[in-house]
N, CA, C and O atoms as CSV, one atom per row, in Angstrom:
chain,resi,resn,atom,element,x,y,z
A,1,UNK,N,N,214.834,-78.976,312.885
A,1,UNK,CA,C,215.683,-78.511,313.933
A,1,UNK,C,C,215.321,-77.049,314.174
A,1,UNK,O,O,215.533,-76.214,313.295
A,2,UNK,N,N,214.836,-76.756,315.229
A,2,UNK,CA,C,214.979,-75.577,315.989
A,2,UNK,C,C,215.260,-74.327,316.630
A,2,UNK,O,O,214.736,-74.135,317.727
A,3,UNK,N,N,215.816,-73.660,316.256
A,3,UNK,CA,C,216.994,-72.661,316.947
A,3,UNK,C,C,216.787,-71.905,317.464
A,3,UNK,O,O,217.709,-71.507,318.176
A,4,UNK,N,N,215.625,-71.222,317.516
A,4,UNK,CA,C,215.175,-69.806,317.905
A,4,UNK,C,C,214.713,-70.046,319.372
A,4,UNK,O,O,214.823,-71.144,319.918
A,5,UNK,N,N,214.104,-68.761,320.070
A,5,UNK,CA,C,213.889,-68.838,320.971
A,5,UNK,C,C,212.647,-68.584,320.695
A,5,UNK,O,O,212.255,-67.972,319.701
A,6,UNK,N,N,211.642,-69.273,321.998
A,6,UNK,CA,C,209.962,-69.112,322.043
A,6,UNK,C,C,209.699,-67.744,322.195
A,6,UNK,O,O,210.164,-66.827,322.872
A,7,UNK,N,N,208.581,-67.920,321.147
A,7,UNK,CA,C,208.151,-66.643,321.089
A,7,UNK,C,C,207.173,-66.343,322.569
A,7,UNK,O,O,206.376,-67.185,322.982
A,8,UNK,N,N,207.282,-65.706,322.894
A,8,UNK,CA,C,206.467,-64.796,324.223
A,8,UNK,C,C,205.017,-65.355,323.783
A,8,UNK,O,O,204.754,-65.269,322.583
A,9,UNK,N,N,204.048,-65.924,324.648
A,9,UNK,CA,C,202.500,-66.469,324.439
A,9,UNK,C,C,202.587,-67.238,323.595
A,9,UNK,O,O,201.581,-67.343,322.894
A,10,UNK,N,N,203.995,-68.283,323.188
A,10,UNK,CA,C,203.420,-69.141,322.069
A,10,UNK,C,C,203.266,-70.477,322.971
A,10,UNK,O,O,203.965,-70.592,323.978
A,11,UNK,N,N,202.430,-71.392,322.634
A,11,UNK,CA,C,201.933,-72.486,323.230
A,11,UNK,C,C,202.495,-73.797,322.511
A,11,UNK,O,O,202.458,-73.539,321.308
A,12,UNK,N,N,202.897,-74.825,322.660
A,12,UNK,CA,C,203.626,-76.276,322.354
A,12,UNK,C,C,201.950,-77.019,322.537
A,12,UNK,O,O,201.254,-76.649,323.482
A,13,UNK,N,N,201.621,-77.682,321.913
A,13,UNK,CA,C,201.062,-79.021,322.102
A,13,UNK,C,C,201.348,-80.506,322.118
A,13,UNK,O,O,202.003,-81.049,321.229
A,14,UNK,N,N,200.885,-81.088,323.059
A,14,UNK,CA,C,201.336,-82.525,323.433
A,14,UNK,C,C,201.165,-82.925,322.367
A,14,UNK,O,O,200.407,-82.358,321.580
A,15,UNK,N,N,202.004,-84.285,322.003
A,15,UNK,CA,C,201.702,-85.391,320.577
A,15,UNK,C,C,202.172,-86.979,321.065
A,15,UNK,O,O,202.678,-87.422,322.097
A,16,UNK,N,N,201.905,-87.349,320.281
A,16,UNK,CA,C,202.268,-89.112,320.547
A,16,UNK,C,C,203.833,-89.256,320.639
A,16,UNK,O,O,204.236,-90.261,321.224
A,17,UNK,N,N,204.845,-88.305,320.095
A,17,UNK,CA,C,206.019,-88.388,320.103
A,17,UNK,C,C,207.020,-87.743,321.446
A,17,UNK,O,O,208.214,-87.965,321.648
A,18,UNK,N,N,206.041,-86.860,322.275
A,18,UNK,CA,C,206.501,-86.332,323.413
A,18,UNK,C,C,206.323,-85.122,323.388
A,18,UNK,O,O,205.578,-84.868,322.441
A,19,UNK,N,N,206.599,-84.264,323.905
A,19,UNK,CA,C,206.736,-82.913,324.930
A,19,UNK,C,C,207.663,-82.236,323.660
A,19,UNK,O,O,208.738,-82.809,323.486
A,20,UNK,N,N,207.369,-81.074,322.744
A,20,UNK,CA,C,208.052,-80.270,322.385
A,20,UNK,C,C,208.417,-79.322,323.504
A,20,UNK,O,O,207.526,-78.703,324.087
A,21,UNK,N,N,209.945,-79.154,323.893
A,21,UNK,CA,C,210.674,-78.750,324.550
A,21,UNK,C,C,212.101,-77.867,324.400
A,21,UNK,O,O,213.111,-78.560,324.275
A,22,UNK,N,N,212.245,-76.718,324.401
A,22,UNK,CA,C,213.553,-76.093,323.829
A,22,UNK,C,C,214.960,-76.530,325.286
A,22,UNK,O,O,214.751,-76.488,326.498
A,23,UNK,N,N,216.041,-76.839,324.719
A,23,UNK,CA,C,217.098,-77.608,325.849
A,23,UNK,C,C,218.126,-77.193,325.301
A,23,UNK,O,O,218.250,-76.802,324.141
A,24,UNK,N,N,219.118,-77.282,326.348
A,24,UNK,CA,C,220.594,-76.767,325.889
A,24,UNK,C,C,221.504,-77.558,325.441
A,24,UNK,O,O,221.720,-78.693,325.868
A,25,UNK,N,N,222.254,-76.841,324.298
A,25,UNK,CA,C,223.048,-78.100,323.375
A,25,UNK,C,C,223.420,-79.202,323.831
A,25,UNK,O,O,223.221,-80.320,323.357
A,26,UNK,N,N,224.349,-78.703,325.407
A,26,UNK,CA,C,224.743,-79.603,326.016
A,26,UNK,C,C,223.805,-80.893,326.820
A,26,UNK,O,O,224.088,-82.075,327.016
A,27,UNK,N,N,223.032,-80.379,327.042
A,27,UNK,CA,C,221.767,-81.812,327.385
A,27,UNK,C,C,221.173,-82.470,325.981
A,27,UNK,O,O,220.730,-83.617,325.910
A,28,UNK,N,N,221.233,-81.678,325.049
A,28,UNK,CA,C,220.664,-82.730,324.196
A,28,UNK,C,C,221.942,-83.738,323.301
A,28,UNK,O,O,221.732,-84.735,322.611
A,29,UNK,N,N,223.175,-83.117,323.586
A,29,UNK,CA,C,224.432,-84.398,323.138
A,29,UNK,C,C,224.330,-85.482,324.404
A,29,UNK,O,O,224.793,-86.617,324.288
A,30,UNK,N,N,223.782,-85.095,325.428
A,30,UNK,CA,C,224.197,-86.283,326.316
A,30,UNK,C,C,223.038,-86.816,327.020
A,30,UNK,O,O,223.215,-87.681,327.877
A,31,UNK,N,N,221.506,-86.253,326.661
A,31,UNK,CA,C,220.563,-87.055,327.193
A,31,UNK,C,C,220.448,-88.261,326.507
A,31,UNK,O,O,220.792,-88.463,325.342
A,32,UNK,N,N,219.797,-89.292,327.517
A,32,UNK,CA,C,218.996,-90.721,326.701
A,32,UNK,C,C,218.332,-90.794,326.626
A,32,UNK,O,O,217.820,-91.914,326.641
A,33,UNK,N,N,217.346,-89.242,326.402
A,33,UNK,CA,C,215.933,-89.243,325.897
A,33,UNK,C,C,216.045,-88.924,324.592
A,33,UNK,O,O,215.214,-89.550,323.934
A,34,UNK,N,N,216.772,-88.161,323.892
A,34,UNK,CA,C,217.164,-88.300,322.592
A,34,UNK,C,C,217.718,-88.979,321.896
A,34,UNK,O,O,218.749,-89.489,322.334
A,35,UNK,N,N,217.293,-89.289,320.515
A,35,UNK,CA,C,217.266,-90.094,319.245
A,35,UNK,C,C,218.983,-90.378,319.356
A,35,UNK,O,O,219.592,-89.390,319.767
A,36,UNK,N,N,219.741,-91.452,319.082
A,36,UNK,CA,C,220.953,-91.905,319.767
A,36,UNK,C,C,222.355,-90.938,318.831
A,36,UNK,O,O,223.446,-90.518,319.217
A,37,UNK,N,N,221.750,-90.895,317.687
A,37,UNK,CA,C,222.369,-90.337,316.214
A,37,UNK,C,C,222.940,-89.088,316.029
A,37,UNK,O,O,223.796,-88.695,315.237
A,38,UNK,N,N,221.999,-88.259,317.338
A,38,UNK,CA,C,221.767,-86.540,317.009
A,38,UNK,C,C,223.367,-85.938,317.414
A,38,UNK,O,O,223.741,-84.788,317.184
A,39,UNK,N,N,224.092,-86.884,317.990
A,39,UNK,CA,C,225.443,-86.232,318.727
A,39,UNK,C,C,226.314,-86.771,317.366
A,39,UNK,O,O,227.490,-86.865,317.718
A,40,UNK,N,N,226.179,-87.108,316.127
A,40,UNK,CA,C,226.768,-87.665,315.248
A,40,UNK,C,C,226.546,-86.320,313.792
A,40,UNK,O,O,227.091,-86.493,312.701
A,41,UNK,N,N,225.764,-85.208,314.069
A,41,UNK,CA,C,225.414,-84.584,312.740
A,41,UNK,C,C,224.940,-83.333,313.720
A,41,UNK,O,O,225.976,-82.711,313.486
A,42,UNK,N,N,224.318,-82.563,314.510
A,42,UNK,CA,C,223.931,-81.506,315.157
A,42,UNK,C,C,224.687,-80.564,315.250
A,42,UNK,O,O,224.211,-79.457,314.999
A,43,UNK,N,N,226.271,-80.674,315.680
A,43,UNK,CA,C,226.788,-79.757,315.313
A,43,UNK,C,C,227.268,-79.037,313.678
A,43,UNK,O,O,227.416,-77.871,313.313
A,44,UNK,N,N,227.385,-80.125,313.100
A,44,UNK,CA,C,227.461,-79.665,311.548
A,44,UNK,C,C,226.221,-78.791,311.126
A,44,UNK,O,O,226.288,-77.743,310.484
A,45,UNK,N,N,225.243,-79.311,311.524
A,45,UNK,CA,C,223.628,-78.266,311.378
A,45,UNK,C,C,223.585,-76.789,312.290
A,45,UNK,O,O,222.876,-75.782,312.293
A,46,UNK,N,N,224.236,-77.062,312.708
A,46,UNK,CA,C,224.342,-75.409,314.149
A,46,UNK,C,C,225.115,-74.726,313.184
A,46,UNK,O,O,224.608,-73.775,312.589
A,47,UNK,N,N,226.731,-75.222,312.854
A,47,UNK,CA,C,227.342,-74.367,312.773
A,47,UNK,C,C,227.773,-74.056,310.905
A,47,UNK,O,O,228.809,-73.886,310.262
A,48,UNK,N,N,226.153,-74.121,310.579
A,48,UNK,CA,C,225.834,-73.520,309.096
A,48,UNK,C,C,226.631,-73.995,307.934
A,48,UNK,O,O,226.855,-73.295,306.946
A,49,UNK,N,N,227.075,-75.288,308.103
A,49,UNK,CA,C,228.067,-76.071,307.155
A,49,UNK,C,C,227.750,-75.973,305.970
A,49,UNK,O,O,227.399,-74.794,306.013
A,50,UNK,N,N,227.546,-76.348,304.655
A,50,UNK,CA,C,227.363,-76.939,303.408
A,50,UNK,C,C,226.071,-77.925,303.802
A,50,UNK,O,O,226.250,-78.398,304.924
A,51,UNK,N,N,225.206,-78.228,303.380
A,51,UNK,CA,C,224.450,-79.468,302.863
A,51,UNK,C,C,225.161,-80.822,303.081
A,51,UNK,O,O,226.331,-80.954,302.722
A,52,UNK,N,N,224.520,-81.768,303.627
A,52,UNK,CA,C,225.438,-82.733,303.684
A,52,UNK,C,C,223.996,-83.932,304.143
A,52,UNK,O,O,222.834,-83.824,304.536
A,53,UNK,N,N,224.950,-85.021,303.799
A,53,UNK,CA,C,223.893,-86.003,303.979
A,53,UNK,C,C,224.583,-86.929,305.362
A,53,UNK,O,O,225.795,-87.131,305.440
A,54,UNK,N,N,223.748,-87.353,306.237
A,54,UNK,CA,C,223.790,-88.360,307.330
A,54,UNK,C,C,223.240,-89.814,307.089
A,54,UNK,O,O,222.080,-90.032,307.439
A,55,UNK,N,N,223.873,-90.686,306.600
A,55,UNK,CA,C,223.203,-92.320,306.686
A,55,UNK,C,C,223.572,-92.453,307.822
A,55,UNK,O,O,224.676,-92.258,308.331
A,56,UNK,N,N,222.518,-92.833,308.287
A,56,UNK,CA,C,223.191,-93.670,309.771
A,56,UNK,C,C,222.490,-95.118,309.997
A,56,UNK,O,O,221.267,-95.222,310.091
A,57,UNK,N,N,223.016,-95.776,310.045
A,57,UNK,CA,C,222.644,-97.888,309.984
A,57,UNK,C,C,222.768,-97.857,311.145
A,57,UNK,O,O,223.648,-97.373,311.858
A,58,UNK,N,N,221.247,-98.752,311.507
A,58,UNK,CA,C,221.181,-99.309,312.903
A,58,UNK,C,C,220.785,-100.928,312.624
A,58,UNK,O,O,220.083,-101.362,311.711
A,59,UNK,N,N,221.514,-101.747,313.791
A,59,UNK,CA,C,221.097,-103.625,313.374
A,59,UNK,C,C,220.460,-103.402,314.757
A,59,UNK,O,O,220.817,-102.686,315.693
A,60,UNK,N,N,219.303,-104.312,314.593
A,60,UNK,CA,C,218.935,-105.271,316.222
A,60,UNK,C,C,218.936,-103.517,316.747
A,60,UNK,O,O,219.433,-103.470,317.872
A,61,UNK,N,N,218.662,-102.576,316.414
A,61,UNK,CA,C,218.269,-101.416,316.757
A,61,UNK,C,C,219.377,-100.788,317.614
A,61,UNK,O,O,219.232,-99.997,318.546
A,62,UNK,N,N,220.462,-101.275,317.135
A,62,UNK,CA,C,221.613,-100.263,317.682
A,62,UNK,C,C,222.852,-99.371,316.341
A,62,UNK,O,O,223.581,-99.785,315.439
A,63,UNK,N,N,222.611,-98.436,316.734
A,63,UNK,CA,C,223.051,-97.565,315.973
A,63,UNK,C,C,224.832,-97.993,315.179
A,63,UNK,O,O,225.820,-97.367,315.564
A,64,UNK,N,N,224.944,-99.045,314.150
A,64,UNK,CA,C,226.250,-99.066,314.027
A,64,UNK,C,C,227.369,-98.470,313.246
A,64,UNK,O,O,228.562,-98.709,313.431
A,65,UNK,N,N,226.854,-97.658,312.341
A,65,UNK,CA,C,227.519,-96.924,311.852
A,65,UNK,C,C,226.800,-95.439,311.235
A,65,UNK,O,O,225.604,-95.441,310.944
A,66,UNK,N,N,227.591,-94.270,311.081
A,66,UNK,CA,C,227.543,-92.991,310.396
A,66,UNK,C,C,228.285,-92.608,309.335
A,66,UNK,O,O,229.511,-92.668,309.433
A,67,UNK,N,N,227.793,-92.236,308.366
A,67,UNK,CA,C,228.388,-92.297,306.921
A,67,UNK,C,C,227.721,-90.727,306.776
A,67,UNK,O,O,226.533,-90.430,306.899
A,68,UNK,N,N,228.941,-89.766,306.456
A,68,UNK,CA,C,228.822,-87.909,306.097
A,68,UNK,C,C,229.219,-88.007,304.682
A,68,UNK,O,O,230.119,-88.782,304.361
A,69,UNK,N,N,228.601,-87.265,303.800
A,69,UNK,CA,C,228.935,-86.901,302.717
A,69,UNK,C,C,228.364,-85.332,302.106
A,69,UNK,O,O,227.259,-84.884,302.413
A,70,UNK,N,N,229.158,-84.749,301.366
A,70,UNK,CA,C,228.129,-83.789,300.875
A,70,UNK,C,C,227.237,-83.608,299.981
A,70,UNK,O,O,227.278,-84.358,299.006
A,71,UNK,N,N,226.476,-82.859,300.032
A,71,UNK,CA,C,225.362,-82.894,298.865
A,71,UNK,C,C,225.896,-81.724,298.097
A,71,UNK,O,O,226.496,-80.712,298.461
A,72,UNK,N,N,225.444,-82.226,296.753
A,72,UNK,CA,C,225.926,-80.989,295.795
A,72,UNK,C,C,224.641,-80.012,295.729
A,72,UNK,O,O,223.513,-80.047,296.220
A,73,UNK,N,N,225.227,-79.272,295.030
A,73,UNK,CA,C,224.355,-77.756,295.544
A,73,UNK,C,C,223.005,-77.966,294.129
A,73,UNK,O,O,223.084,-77.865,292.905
A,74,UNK,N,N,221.936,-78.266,295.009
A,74,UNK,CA,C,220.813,-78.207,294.478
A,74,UNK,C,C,220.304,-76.646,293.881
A,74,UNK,O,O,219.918,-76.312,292.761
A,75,UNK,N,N,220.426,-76.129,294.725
A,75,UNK,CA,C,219.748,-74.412,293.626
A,75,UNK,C,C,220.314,-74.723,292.168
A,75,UNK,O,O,219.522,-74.864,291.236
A,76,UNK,N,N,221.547,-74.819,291.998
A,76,UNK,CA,C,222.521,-75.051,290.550
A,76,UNK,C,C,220.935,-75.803,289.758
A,76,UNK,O,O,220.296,-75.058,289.016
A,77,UNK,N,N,220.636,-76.650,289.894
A,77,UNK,CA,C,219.790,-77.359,289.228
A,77,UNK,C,C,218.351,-77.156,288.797
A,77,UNK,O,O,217.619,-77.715,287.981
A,78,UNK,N,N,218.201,-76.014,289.759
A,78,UNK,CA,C,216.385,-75.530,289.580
A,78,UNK,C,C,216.308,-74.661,288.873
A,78,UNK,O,O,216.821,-73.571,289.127
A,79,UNK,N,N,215.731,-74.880,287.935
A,79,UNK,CA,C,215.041,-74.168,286.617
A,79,UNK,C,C,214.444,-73.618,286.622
A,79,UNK,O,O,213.740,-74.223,287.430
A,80,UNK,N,N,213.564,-72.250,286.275
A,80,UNK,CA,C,212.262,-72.155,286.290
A,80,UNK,C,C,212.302,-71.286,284.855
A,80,UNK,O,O,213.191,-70.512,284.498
A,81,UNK,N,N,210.925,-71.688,284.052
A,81,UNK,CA,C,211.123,-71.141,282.672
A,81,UNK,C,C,209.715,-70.087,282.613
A,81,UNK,O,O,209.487,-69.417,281.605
């Protein structure tokens, strides 16, 4: 995910997945060119939450449920000796 603004002379290249493109929050909760899910977890990622995990189950390729939980705090766990 994205946030910043383009840097002055920086260049995007085409890919098999589409057009890297910077868009406003509000078009990307309500376009149907985006991934169906992103209006289900994007704002929790904007607005600098905790860690958290997104399952999201799709059948027959429709999105049927979203399951939030948090993740426990990984730094706690990294060692270095």
């Amino acid at each position: 995910m994205f946030t910043e603004l383009k840097m002055k002379g920086e260049g995007y290249s085409a890919c098999d997945e589409g057009e890297l493109a910077w868009k406003p929050f509000q078009w990307v909760m309500e376009a149907s060119e985006v991934v169906s899910n992103i209006k289900y977890y994007l704002k929790d990622i904007l607005q600098d939450e905790p860690p958290q995990e997104f399952a999201c189950t799709y059948e027959n390729e429709q999105l049927i449920s979203v399951k939030k939980k948090p993740l426990h705090d990984m730094a706690k766990e990294l060692t270095f000796n």
